[in-house]
KEKE-383643 format. One record per residue (C-alpha): residue number from 0; residue in one letter; x, y, z. Coordinates in steps of 0.05 Angstrom, whole numbers, plus 5000, padded with zeros to 4 digits. Each point is the difference from the previous one (the first is absolute). Example, Ala and Ser with C-alpha at 12.3 -4.5 7.8 and 13.67 -1.06 7.14 Angstrom:
! residues 2
torpa sevo->0 | lolo->A | xx->5246 | yy->4910 | zz->5156
torpa sevo->1 | lolo->S | xx->5027 | yy->5069 | zz->4987
//
This chain:
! residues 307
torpa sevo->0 | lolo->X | xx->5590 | yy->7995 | zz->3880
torpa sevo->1 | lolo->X | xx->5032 | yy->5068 | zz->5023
torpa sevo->2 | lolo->X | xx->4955 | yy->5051 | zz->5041
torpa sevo->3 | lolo->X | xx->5005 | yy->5068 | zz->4977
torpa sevo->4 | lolo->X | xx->5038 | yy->5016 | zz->5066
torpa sevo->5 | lolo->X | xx->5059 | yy->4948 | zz->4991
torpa sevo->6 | lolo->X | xx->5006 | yy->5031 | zz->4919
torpa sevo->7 | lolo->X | xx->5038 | yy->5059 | zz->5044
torpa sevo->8 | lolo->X | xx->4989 | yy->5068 | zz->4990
torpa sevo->9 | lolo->X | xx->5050 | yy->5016 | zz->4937
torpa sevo->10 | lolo->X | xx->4973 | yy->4947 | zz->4959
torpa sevo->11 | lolo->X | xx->4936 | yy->5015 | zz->5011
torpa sevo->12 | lolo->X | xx->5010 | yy->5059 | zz->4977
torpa sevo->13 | lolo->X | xx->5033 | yy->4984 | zz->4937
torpa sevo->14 | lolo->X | xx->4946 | yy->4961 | zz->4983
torpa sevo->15 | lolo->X | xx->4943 | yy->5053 | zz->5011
torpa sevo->16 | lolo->X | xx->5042 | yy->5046 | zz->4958
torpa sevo->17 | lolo->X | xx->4956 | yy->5026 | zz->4932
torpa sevo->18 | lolo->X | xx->5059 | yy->4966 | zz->4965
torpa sevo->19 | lolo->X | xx->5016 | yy->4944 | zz->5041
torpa sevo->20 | lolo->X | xx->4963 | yy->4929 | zz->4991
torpa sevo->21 | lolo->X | xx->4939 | yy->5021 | zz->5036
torpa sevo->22 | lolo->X | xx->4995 | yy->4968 | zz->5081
torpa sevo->23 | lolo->X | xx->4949 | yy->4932 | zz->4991
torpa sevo->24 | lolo->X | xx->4956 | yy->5006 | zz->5069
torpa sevo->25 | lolo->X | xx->4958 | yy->4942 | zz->5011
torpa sevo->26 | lolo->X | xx->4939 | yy->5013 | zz->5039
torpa sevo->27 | lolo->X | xx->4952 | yy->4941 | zz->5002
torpa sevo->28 | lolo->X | xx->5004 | yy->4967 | zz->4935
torpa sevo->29 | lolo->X | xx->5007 | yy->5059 | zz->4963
torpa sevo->30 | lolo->X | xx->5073 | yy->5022 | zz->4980
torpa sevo->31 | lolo->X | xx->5007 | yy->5071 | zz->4981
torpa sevo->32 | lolo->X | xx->5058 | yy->5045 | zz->4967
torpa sevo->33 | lolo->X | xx->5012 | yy->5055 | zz->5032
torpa sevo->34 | lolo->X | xx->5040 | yy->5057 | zz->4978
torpa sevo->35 | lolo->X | xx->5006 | yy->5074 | zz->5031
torpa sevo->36 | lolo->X | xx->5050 | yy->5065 | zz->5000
torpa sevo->37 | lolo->X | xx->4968 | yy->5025 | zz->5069
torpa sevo->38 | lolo->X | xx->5028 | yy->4994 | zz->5057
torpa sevo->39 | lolo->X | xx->4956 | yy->5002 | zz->5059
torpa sevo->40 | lolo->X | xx->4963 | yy->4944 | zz->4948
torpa sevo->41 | lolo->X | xx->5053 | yy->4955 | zz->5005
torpa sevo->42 | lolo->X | xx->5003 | yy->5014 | zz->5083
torpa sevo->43 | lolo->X | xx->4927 | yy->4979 | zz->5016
torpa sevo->44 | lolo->X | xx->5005 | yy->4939 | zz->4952
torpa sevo->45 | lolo->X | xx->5060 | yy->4981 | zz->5034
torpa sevo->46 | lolo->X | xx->4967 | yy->5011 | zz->5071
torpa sevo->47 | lolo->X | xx->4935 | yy->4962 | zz->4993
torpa sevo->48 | lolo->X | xx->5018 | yy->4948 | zz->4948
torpa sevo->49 | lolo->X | xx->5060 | yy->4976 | zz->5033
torpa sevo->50 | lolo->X | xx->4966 | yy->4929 | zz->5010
torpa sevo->51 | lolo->X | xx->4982 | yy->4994 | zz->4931
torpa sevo->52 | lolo->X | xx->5041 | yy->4954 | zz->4958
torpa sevo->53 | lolo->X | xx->5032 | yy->5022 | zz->4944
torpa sevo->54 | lolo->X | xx->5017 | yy->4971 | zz->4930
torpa sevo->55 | lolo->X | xx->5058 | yy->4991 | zz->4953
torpa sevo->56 | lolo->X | xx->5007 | yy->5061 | zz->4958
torpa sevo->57 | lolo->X | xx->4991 | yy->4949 | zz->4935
torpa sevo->58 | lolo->X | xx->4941 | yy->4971 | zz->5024
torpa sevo->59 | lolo->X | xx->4919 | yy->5002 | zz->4981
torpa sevo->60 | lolo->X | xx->4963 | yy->5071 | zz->5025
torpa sevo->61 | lolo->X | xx->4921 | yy->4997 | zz->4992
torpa sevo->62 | lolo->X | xx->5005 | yy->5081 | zz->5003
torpa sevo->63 | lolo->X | xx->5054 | yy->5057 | zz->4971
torpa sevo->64 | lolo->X | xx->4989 | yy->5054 | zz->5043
torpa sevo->65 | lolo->X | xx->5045 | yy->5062 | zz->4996
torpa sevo->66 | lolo->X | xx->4985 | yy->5062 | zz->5047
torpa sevo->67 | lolo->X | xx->5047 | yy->5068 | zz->4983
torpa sevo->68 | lolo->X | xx->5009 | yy->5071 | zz->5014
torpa sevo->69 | lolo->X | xx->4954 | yy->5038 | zz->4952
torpa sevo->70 | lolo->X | xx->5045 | yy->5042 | zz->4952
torpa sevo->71 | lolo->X | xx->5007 | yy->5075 | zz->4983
torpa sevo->72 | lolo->X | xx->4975 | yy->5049 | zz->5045
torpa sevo->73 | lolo->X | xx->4961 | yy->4947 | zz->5046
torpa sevo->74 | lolo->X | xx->5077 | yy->4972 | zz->5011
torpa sevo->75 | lolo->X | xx->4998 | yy->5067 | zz->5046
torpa sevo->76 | lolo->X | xx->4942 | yy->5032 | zz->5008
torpa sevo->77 | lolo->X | xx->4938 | yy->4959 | zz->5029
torpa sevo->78 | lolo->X | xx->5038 | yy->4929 | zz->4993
torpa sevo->79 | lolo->X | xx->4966 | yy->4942 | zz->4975
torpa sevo->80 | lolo->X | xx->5008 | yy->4929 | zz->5001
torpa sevo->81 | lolo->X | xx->4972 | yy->4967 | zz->4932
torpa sevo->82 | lolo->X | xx->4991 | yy->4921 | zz->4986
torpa sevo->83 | lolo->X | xx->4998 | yy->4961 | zz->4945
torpa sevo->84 | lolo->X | xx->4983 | yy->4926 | zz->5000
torpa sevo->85 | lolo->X | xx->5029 | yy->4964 | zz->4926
torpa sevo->86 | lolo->X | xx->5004 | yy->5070 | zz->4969
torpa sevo->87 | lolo->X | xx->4934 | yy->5015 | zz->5009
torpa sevo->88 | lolo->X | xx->4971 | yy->5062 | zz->5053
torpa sevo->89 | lolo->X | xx->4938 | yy->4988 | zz->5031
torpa sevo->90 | lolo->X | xx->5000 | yy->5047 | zz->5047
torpa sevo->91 | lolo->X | xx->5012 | yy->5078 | zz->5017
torpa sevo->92 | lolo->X | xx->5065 | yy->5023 | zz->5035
torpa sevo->93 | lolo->X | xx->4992 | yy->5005 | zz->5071
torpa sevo->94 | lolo->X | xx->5056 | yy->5047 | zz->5048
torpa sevo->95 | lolo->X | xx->5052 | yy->4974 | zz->5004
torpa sevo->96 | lolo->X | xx->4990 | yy->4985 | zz->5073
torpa sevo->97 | lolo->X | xx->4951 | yy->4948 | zz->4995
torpa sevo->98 | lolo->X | xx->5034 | yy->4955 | zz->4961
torpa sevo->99 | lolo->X | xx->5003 | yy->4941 | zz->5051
torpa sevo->100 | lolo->X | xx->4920 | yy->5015 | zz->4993
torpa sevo->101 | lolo->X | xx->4999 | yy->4992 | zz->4931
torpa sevo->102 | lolo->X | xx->5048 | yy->4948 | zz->5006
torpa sevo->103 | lolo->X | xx->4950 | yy->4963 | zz->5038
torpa sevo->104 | lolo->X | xx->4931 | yy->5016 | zz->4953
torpa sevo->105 | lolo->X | xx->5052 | yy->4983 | zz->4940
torpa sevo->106 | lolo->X | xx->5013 | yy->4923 | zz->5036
torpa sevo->107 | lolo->X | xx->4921 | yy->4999 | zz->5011
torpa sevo->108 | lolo->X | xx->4985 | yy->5019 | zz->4935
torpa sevo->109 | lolo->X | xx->5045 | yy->4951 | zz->4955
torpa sevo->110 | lolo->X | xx->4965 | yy->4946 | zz->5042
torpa sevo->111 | lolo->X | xx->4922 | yy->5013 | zz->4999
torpa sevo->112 | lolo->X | xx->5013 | yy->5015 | zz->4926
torpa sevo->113 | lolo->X | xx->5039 | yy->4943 | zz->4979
torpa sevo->114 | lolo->X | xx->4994 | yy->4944 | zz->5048
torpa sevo->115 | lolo->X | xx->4936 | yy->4968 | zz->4967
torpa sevo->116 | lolo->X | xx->5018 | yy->4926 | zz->5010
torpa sevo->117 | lolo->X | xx->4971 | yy->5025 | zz->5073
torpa sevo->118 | lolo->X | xx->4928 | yy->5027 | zz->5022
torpa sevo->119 | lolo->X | xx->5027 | yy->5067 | zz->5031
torpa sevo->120 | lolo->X | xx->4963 | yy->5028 | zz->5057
torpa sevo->121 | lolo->X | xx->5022 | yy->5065 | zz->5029
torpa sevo->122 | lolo->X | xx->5002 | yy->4982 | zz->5073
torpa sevo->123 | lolo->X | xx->5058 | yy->4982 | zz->5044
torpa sevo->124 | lolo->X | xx->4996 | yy->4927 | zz->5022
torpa sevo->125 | lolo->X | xx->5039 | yy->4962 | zz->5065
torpa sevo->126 | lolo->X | xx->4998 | yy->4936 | zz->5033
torpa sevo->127 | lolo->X | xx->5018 | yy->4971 | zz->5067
torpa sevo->128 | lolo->X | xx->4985 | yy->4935 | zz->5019
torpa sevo->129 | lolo->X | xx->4945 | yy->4970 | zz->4967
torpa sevo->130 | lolo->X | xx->4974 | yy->5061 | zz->4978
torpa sevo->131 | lolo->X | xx->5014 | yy->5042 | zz->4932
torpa sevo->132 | lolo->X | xx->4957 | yy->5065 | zz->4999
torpa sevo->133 | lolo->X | xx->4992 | yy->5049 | zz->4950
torpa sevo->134 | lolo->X | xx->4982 | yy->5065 | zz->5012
torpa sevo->135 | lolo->X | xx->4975 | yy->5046 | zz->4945
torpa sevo->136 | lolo->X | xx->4977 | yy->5072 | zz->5003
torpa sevo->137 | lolo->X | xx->5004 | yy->5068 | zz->4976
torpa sevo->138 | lolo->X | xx->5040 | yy->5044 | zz->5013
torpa sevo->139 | lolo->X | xx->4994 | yy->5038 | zz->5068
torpa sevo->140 | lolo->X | xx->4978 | yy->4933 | zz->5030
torpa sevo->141 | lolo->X | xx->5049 | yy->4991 | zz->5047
torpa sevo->142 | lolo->X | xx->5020 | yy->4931 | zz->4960
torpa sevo->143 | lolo->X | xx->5073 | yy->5022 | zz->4994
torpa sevo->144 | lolo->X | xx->5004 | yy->5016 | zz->5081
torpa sevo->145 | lolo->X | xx->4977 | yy->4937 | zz->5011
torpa sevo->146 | lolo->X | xx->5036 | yy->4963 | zz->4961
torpa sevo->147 | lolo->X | xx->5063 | yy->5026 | zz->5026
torpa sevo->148 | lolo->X | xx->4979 | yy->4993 | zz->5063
torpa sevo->149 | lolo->X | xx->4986 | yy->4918 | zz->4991
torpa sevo->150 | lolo->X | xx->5065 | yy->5001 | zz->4960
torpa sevo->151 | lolo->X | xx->5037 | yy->5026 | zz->5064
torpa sevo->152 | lolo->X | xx->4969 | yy->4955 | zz->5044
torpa sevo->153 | lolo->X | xx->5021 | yy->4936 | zz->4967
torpa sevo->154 | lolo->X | xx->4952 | yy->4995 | zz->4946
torpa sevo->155 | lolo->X | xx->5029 | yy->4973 | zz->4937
torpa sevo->156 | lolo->X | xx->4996 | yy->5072 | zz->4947
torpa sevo->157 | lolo->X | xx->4985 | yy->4972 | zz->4934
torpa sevo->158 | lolo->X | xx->4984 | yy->5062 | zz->4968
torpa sevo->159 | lolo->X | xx->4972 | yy->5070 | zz->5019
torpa sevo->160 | lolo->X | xx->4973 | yy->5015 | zz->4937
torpa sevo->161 | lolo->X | xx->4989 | yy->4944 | zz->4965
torpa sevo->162 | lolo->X | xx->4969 | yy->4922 | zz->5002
torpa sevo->163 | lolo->X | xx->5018 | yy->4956 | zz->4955
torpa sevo->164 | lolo->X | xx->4958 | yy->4939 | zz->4991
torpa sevo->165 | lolo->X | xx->5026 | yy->4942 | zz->4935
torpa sevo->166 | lolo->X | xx->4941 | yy->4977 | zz->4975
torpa sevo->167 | lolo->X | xx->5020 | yy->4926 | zz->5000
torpa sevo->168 | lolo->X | xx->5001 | yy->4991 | zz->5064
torpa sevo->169 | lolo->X | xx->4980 | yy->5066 | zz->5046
torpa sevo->170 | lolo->X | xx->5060 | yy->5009 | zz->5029
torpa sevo->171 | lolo->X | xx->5021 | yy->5066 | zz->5020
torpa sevo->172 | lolo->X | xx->5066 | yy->5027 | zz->4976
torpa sevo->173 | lolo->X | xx->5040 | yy->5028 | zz->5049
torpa sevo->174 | lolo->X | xx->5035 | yy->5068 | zz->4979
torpa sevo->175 | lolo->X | xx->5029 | yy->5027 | zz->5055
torpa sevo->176 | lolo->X | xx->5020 | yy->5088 | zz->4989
torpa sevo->177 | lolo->X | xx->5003 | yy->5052 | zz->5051
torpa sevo->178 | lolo->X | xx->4928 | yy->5020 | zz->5035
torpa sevo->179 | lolo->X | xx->4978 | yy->5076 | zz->4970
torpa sevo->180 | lolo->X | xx->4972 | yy->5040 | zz->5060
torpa sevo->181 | lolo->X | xx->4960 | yy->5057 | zz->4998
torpa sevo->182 | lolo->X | xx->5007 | yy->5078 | zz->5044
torpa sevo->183 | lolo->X | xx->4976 | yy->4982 | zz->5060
torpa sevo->184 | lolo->X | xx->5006 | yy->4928 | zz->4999
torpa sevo->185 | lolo->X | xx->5087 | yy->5006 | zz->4996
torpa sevo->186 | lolo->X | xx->4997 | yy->5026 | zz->5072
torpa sevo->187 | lolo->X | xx->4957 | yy->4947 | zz->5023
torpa sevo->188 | lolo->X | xx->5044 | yy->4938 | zz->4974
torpa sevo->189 | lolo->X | xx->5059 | yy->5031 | zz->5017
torpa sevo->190 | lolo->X | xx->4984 | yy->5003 | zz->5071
torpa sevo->191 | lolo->X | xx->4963 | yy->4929 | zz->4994
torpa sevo->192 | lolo->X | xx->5055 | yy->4966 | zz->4965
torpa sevo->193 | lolo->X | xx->5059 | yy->5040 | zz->5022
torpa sevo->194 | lolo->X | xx->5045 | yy->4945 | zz->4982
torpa sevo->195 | lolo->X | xx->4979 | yy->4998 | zz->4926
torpa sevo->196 | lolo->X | xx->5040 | yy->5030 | zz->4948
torpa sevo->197 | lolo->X | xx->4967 | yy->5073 | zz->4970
torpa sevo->198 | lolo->X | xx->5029 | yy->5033 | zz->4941
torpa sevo->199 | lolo->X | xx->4999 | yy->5076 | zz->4989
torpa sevo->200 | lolo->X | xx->4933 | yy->5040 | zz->5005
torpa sevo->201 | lolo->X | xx->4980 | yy->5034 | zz->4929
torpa sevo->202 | lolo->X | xx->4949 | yy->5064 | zz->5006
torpa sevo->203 | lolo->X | xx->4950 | yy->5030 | zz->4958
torpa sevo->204 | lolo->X | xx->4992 | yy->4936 | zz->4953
torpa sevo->205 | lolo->X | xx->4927 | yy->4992 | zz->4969
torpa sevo->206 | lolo->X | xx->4989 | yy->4953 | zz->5062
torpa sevo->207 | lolo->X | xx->5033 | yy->5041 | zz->5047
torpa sevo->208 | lolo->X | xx->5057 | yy->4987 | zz->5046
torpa sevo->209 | lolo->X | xx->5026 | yy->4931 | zz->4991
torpa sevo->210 | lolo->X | xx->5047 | yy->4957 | zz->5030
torpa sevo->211 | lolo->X | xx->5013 | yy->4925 | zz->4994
torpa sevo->212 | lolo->X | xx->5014 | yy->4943 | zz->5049
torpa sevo->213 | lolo->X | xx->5043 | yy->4942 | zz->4985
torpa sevo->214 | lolo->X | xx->4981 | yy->4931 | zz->4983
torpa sevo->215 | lolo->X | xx->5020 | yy->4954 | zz->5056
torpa sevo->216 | lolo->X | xx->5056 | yy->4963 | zz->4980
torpa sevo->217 | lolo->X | xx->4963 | yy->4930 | zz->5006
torpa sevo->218 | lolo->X | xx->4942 | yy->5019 | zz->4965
torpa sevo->219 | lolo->X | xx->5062 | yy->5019 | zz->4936
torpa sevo->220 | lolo->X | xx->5019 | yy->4933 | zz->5019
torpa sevo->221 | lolo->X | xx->4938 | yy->4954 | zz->4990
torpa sevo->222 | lolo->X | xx->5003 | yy->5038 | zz->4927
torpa sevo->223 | lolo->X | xx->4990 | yy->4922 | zz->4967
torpa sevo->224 | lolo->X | xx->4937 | yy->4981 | zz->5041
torpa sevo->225 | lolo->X | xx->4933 | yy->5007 | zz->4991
torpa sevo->226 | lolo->X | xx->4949 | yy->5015 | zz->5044
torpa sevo->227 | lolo->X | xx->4919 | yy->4987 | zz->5009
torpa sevo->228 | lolo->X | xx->4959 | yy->5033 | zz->5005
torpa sevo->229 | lolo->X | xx->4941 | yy->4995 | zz->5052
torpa sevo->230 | lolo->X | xx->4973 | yy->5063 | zz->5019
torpa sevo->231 | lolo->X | xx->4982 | yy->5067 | zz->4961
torpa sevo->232 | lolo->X | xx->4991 | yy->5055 | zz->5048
torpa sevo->233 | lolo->X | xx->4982 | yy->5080 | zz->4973
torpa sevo->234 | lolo->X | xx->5031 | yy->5040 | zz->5056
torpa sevo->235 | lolo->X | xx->4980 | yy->5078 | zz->5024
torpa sevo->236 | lolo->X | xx->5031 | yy->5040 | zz->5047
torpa sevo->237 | lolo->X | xx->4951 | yy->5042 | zz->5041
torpa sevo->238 | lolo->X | xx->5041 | yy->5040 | zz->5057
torpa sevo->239 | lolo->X | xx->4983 | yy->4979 | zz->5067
torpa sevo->240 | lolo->X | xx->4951 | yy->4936 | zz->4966
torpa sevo->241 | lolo->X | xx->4997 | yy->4930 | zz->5048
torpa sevo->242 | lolo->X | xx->5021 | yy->4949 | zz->4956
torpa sevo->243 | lolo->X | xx->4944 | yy->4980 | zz->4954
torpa sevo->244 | lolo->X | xx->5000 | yy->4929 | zz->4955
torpa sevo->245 | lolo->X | xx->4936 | yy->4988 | zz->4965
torpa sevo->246 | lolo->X | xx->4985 | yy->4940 | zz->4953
torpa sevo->247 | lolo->X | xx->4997 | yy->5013 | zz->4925
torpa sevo->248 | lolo->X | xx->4956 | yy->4963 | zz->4949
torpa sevo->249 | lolo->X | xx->5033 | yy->4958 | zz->4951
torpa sevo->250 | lolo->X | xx->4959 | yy->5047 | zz->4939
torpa sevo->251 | lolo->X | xx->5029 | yy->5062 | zz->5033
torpa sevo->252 | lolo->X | xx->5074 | yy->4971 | zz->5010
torpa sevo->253 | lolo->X | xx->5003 | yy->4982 | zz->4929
torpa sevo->254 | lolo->X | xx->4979 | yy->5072 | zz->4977
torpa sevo->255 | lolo->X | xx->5046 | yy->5029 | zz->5045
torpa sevo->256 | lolo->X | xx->5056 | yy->4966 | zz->4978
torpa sevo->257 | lolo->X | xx->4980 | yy->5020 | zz->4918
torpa sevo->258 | lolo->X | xx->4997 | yy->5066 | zz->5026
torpa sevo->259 | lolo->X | xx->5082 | yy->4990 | zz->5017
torpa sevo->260 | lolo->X | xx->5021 | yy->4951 | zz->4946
torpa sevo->261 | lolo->X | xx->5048 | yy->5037 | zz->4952
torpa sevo->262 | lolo->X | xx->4990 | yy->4954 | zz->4942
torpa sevo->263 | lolo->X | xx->4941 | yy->4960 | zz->5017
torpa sevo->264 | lolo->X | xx->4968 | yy->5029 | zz->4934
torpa sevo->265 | lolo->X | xx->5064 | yy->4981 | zz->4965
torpa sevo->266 | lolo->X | xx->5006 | yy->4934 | zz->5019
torpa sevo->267 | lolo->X | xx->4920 | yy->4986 | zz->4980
torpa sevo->268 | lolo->X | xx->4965 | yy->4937 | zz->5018
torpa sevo->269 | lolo->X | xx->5059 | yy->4979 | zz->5031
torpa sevo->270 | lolo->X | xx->4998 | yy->5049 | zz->5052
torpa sevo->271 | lolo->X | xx->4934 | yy->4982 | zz->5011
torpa sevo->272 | lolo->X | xx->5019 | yy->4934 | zz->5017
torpa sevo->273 | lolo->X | xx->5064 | yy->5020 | zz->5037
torpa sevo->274 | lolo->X | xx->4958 | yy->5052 | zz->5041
torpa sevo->275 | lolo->X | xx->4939 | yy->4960 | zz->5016
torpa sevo->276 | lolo->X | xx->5039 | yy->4941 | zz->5025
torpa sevo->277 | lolo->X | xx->5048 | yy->5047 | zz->5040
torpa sevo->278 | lolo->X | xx->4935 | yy->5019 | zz->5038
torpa sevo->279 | lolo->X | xx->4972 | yy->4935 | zz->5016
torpa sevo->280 | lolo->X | xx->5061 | yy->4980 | zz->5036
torpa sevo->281 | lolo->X | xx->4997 | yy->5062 | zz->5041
torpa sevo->282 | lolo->X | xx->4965 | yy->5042 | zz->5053
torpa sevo->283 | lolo->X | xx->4984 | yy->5065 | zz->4990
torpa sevo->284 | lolo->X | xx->4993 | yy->5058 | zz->5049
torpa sevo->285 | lolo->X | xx->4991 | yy->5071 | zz->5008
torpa sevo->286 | lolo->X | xx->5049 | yy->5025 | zz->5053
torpa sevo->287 | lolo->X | xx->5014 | yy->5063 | zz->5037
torpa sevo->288 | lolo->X | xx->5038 | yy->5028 | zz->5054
torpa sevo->289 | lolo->X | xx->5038 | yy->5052 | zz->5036
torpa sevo->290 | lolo->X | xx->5054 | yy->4977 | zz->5039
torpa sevo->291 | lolo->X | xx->5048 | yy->4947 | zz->4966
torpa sevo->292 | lolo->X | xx->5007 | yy->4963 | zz->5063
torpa sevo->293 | lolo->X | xx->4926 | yy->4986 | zz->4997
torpa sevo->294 | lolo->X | xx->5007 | yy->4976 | zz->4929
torpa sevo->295 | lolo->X | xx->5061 | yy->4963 | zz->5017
torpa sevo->296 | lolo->X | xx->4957 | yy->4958 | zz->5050
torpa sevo->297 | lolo->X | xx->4947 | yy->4988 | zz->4933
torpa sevo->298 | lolo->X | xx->5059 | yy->4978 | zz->4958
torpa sevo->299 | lolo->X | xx->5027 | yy->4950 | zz->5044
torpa sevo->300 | lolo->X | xx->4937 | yy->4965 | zz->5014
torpa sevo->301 | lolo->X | xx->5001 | yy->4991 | zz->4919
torpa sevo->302 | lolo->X | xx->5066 | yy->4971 | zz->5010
torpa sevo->303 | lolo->X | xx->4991 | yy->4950 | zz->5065
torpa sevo->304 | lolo->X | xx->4939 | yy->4976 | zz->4966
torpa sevo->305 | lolo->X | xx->4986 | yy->4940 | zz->4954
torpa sevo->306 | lolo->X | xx->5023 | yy->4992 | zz->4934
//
């Protein structure tokens, strides 16, 4: 199957085009159609999904997903980018700056609204070793730091944003996208993982400035295997914090993770099951810290130890 990079630059092009075929990205097991008019669009896709297989123009997309230029006087004045996903809008225009952003909550979206043969927990998950940890948490948490952080020191990214566990059998399905960071936390990766791949900074989103780190290239790789998972960890930054792991009861683990299951409602008794057996095979901890070499230390103790 062709990455995104070896399409070259010309056909890819063609293919994003509002009236070319549409450009099939796969991303986990997900394949989306993806067309778009902007340019600088087009640039950061290119940039941070050059790993990414793509599809045959013909083939299957689980998601039609069109992002354009809003018309009339928005065309100059104020520009906007504006998505539609199978004709439909579900959400405002946004300038037309932040469309990788949007790009990105669009990709997010499609999933934790349409993926239900999954429990869907909004955490990012890794493993390394015999160890497969998620890590779920608001916002302002820290997760995303973190996560990079493990990513860039040869933990296996799965997902930032999302865990996906089938129901069958627990597994966690890997679905490997670029890492969202935060205002202050782009300066910290980019001088802790200096030889990860950033894409453009965006200002004055809803979240702030954001930028977005790469997905190793092996983690893209390991796209068709699972992972398991063994720990559950809800991390906190505190500036200037010791490294602090603390165990978690299994009663509090599993309404934690309810509190950050997309469709655990949805999916009814079954994610009952899903969820409760998910947290018997797991420990759970509370975790914080302030210096990622300190957490680093925690992380690879998960790692070296049993299965």
């Amino acid at each position: 199957m062709l990455s995104l990079a070896s399409l070259g630059r010309v056909e890819m092009l063609r293919r994003l085009a509002l009236s070319g075929p549409g450009l099939v990205l796969r991303t986990g097991p997900f394949r989306s159609r993806i067309r778009t008019d902007i340019a600088h669009l087009a640039d950061a896709i290119a940039l941070l999904y050059a790993d990414h297989p793509v599809e045959g123009e013909d083939g299957f997309a689980d998601f039609q997903l069109s992002f354009r230029r809003s018309g009339g006087l928005r065309r100059w004045y104020r520009p906007q980018v504006r998505f539609d996903a199978d004709g439909r809008v579900p959400f405002r225009p946004l300038p037309l700056d932040q469309a990788f952003p949007m790009f990105e909550w669009v990709m997010n979206w499609c999933v934790s609204h349409h993926a239900h043969g999954y429990l869907i927990i909004h955490a990012a998950v890794l493993q390394r070793g015999n160890a497969g940890v998620i890590l779920p948490a608001p916002p302002g948490s820290g997760k995303s730091t973190l996560c990079a952080a493990l990513a860039s020191r040869g933990w296996r990214l799965l997902s930032d944003e999302l865990t996906l566990v089938r129901p069958q059998d627990l597994a966690l399905q890997p679905l490997a996208r670029p890492v969202s960071l935060k205002n202050a936390s782009i300066g910290v990766l980019r001088s802790y993982a200096p030889d990860a791949l950033f894409g453009p900074e965006v200002h004055g989103t809803t979240k702030g400035t954001i930028a977005h780190m790469g997905a190793p290239r092996a983690s893209i790789a390991a796209a068709a295997e699972p992972a398991r998972a063994t720990h559950v960890v809800f991390p906190r930054y505190e500036a200037g914090a010791p490294a602090s792991l603390a165990p978690l009861p299994k009663a509090r683990l599993f309404t934690g993770l309810v509190d950050n299951a997309f469709n655990y409602a949805v999916l009814g008794a079954q994610g009952f099951d899903v969820l409760g057996r998910l947290v018997e095979g797991c420990s759970g901890y509370t975790f914080s810290y302030g210096r990622l070499d300190d957490a680093m230390a925690v992380f690879d103790g998960f790692a070296d130890g049993p299965a």
